[in-house]
C-alpha positions, -999 to +999 in steps of 0.1 A: +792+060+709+761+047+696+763+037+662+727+028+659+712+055+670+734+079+648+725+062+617+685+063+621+691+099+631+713+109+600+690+086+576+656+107+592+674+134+588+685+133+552+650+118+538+635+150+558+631+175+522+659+206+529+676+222+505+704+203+491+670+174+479+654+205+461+685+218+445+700+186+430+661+175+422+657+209+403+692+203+386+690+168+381+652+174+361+668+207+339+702+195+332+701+155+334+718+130+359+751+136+349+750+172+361+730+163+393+757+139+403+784+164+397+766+187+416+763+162+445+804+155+445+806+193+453+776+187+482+795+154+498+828+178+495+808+204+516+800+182+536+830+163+542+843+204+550+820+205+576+830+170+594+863+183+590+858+221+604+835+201+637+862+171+643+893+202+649+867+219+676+858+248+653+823+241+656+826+259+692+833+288+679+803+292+658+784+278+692+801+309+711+796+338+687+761+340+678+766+365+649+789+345+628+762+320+630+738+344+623+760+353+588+767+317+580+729+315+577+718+344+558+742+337+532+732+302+530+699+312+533+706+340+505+725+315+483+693+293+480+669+317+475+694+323+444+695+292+433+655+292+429+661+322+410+680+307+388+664+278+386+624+295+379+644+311+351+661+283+335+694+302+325+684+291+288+695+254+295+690+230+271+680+198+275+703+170+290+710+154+256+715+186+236+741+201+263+774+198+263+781+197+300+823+199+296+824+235+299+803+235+332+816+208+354+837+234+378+808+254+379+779+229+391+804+214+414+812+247+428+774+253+433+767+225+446+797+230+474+785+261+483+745+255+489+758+229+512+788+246+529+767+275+537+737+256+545+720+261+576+708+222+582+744+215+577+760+234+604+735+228+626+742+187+628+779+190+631+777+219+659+745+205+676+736+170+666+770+150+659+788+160+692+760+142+711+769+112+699+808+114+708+816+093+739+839+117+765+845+086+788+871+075+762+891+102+764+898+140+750+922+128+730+902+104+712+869+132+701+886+140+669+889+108+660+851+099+669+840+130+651+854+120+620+846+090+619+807+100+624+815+129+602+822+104+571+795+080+580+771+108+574+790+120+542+786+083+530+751+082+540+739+114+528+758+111+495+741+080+489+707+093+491+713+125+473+726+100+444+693+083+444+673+115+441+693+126+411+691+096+393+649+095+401+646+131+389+668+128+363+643+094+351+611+117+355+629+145+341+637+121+306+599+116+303+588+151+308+615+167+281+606+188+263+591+226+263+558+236+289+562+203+308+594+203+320+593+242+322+566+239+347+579+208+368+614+227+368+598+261+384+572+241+406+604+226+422+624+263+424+593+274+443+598+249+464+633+256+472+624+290+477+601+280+506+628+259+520+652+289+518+624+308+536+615+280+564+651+276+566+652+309+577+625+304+602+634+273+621+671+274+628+670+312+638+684+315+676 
């Protein structure tokens, strides 16, 4: 197992722009940090699903039946293009400080799980990438084990940098509050997210 190399290829990975970096930089800039970082504890739970899902072997079946792999995507891919919807219209939000975000925590943590557990980039590393990285020579028995272990590494890691970009959007979003300008950063970055959706789409087709 080579630790090294794993962690350059998760960090490339997760400072390449994909759609859980738009999302929580959309939220983060509409609805303030606090919302992007609940929003991310429903991402690293996805996340954490899918380390969990690949370390038990189910990632072979998704390997083996092209078609549920197929409707993993389209919903994921579906999902985002949703979430740019939303986002482009603004669901009426107020600002971060005028919003009381109490009555919404289940719900941006439940978004935030699902663009993540039904994302495409994610199932992609933990059925392609992450095995590549398990030593056999030690043993079937011990692959779970391995798995996991890479599995939380990259929950830590990619946690951590989905952190940062909340708390940077939520700073740019502070100085842009307010009506046209923050209207127009927040829909610049849904169109964004829609092209992700779309290229997305594109590049993990089989």
């Amino acid at each position: 197992m080579d630790i090294g190399a794993y962690l350059v290829t998760v960090l490339l990975l997760e400072l390449t722009p994909g759609p859980n970096m738009a999302y929580l930089a959309t939220l983060a800039l509409s609805r303030g940090q606090v919302a992007g970082l609940i929003a991310t504890s429903g991402v690293a739970l996805g996340l954490a699903l899918h380390a969990i899902v690949a370390a038990f072997g189910a990632g072979l079946v998704v390997q083996q039946y092209p078609v549920l792999y197929d409707l993993l995507r389209w919903i994921g891919v579906g999902y985002l293009l949703y979430l740019s919807w939303r986002g482009w219209r603004g669901e009426t939000e107020l600002s971060s400080e005028q919003a009381d975000l109490t009555p919404l925590v289940a719900r941006l943590f439940l978004r935030g799980f699902l663009s993540n557990v039904f994302n495409p980039k994610s199932v992609l590393f933990f059925v392609s990438v992450l095995p590549a990285f398990v030593a056999p020579e030690a043993g079937l028995a011990s692959i779970p084990t391995q798995m996991a272990f890479l599995g939380i590494l990259y929950v830590a890691i990619a946690t951590t940098i989905h952190s940062a970009i909340v708390l940077l959007a939520g700073w740019v979003g502070a100085w842009v509050v307010g009506g046209s300008s923050q209207q127009t950063v927040r829909r610049i970055l849904s169109v964004v997210l829609a092209f992700v959706a779309v290229w997305l789409a594109w590049a993990t087709a089989r």
